[in-house]
C-alpha positions in Angstrom: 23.1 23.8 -3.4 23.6 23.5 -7.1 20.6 22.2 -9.2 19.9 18.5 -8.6 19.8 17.6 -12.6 23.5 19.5 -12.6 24.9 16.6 -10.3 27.0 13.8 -11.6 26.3 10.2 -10.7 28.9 10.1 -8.1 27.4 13.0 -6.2 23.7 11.9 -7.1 25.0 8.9 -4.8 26.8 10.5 -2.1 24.0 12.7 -1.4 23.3 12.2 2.5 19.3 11.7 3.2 18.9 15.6 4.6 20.4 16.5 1.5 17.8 14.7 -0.8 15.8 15.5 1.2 16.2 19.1 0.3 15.8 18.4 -3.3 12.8 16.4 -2.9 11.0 19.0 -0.8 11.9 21.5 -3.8 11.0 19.3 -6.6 7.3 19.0 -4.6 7.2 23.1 -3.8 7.5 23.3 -8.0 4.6 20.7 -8.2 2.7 22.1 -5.4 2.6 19.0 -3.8 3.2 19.1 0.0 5.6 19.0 1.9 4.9 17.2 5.1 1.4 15.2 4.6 0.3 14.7 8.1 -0.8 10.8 8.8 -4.0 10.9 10.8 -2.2 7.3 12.6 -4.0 4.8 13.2 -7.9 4.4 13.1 -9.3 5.0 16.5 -11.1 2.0 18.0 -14.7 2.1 18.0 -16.4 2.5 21.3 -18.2 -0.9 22.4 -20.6 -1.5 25.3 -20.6 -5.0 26.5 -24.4 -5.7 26.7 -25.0 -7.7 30.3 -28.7 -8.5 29.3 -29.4 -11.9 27.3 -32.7 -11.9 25.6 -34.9 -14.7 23.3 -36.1 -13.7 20.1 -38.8 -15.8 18.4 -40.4 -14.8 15.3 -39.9 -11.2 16.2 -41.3 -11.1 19.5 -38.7 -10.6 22.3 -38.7 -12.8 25.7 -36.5 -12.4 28.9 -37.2 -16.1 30.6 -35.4 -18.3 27.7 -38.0 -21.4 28.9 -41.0 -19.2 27.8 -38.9 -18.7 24.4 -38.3 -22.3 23.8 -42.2 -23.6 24.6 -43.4 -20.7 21.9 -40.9 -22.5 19.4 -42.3 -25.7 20.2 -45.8 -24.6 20.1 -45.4 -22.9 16.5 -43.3 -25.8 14.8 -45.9 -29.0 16.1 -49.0 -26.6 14.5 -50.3 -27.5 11.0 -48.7 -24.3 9.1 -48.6 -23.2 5.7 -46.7 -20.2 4.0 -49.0 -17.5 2.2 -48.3 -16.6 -1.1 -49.6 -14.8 -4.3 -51.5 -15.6 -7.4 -49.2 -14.1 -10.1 -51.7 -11.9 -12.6 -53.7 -8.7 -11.8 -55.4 -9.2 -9.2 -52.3 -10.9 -7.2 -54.6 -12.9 -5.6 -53.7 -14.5 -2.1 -53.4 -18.5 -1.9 -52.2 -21.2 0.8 -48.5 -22.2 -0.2 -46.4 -24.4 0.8 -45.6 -26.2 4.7 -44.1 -23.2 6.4 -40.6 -23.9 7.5 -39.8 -24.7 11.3 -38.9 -21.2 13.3 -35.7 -20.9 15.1 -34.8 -19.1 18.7 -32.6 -16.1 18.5 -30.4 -15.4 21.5 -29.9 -11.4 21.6 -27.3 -9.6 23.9 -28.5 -5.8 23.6 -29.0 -3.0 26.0 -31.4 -1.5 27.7 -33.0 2.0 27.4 -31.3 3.3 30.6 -27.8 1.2 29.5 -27.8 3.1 25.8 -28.7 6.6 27.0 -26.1 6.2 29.5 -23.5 5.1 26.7 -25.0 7.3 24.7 -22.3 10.5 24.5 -19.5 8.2 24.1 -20.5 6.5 21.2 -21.5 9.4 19.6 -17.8 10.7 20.7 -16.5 7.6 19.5 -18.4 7.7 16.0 -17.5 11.5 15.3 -13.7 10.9 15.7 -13.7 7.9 13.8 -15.7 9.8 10.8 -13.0 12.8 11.2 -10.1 10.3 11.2 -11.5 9.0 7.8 -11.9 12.6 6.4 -8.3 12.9 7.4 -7.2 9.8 6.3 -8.6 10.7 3.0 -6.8 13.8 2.9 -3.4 12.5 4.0 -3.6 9.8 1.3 -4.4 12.4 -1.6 -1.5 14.5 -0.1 1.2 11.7 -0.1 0.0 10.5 -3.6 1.0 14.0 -4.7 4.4 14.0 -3.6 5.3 10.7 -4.4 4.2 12.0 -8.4 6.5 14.9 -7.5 9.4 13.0 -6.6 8.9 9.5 -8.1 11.5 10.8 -10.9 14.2 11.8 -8.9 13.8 8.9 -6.5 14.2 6.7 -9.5 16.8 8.9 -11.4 19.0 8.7 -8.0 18.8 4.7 -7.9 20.1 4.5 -11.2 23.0 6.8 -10.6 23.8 4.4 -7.6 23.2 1.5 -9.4 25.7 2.6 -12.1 28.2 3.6 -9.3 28.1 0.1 -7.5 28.6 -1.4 -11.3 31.5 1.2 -11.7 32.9 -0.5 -8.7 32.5 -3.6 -8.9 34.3 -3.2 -12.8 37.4 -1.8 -11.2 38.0 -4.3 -8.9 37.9 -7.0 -11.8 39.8 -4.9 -13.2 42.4 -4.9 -10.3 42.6 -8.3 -10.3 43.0 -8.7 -14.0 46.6 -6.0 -13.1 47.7 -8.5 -10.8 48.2 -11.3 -13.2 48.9 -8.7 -16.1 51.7 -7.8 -13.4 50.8 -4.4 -13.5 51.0 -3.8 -17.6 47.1 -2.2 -17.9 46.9 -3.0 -21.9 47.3 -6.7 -21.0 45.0 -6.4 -18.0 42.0 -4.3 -20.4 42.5 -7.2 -23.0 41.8 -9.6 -19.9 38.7 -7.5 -19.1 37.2 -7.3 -22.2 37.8 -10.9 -22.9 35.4 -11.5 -19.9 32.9 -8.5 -19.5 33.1 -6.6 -22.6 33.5 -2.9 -23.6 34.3 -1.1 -20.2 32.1 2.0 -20.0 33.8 5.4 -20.8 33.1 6.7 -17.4 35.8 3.2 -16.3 38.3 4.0 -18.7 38.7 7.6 -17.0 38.3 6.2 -13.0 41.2 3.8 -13.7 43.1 6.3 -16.5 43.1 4.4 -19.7 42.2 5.6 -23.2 38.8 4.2 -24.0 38.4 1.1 -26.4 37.0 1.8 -29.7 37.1 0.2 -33.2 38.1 1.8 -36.6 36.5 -0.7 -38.7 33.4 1.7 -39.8 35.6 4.5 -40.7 38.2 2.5 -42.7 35.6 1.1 -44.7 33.9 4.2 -45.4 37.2 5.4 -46.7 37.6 2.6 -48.9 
């Protein structure tokens, strides 16, 4: 296949995705990006153990009848209490602050020794796959940043050259209709087109066989 930079617009265009392809794979072997960054897929799901014991936390200390839990709460918040605090200075010495706040009850689902050692090998399982699918994540998303650098010029390049094939025609057929009225005569139909769009391009001129438009009026004043 001949150099991509050799190609005109037309076959920039016309350029079937296995072809690009081709020249996007070589543009990245010159940049030593890679070819085929391998995506790690989604992140695996994290292994969860539905704990089937409820415990009652109060002030730290853990209780399994939730009645026991609730008459310790009570207990603590109808005491006289007072926070502790410091003296600020050297010696940081200790002083009675202010009323201490009411405590709360803390309902905790968790395991049991005998539940977590049984779970034990699949969460370790579970956390080393999902640490490796990071690592290759990681890699993946380095690799793929390299060849879209690589390519990101020819990607773009080739756009253009589509974009100024779609303009080329969409010119002709104004153009075309511009003949019709002009009943075929092509100076009256350019006249036509330039009275609406402008200087055609030179690339229009020789898809639809006309001389291309161009004014004297710099060269006969120079000569003057």
């Amino acid at each position: 296949m001949r150099p991509y930079d050799e190609l005109t617009d037309q076959e920039k265009h016309d350029l079937t995705d296995e072809q690009f392809q081709y020249y996007c794979d070589l543009a990245c072997a010159e940049a030593g990006a890679p070819l085929r960054p391998i995506d790690p897929g989604p992140r695996p799901d994290k292994y969860r153990v539905d704990p089937k014991h409820t415990f009652y936390e109060v002030c730290g200390e853990t209780f399994v009848d939730k009645d026991e839990a609730m008459a310790v709460v009570e207990l603590i918040n109808k005491s006289k209490r007072r926070d502790l605090g410091y003296l600020s200075g050297p010696s940081y010495t200790r002083v009675i602050g202010d009323p201490a706040s009411e405590v709360r009850m803390e309902i905790r689902s968790i395991l049991t020794r005998d539940e977590a050692a049984e779970h034990k090998q699949a969460i370790e399982a579970s956390e080393a796959a999902i640490r490796q699918w990071e690592k290759d994540k990681k890699e993946f998303d380095e690799q793929h940043a390299a060849r879209e650098r690589a390519i990101e010029w020819m990607v773009e390049d080739r756009e253009a050259a589509s974009g100024r094939i779609w303009n080329l025609e969409r010119d002709i057929n104004r153009f075309d209709e511009y003949l019709k009225l002009a009943s075929g005569d092509s100076e009256v139909a350019l006249k036509f087109y330039i009275k609406a769009y402008g200087e055609p391009t030179a690339a229009f001129c020789e898809k639809v066989g006309i001389p291309a438009p161009f004014t004297e009026t710099v060269e006969v004043a120079a000569e003057e």
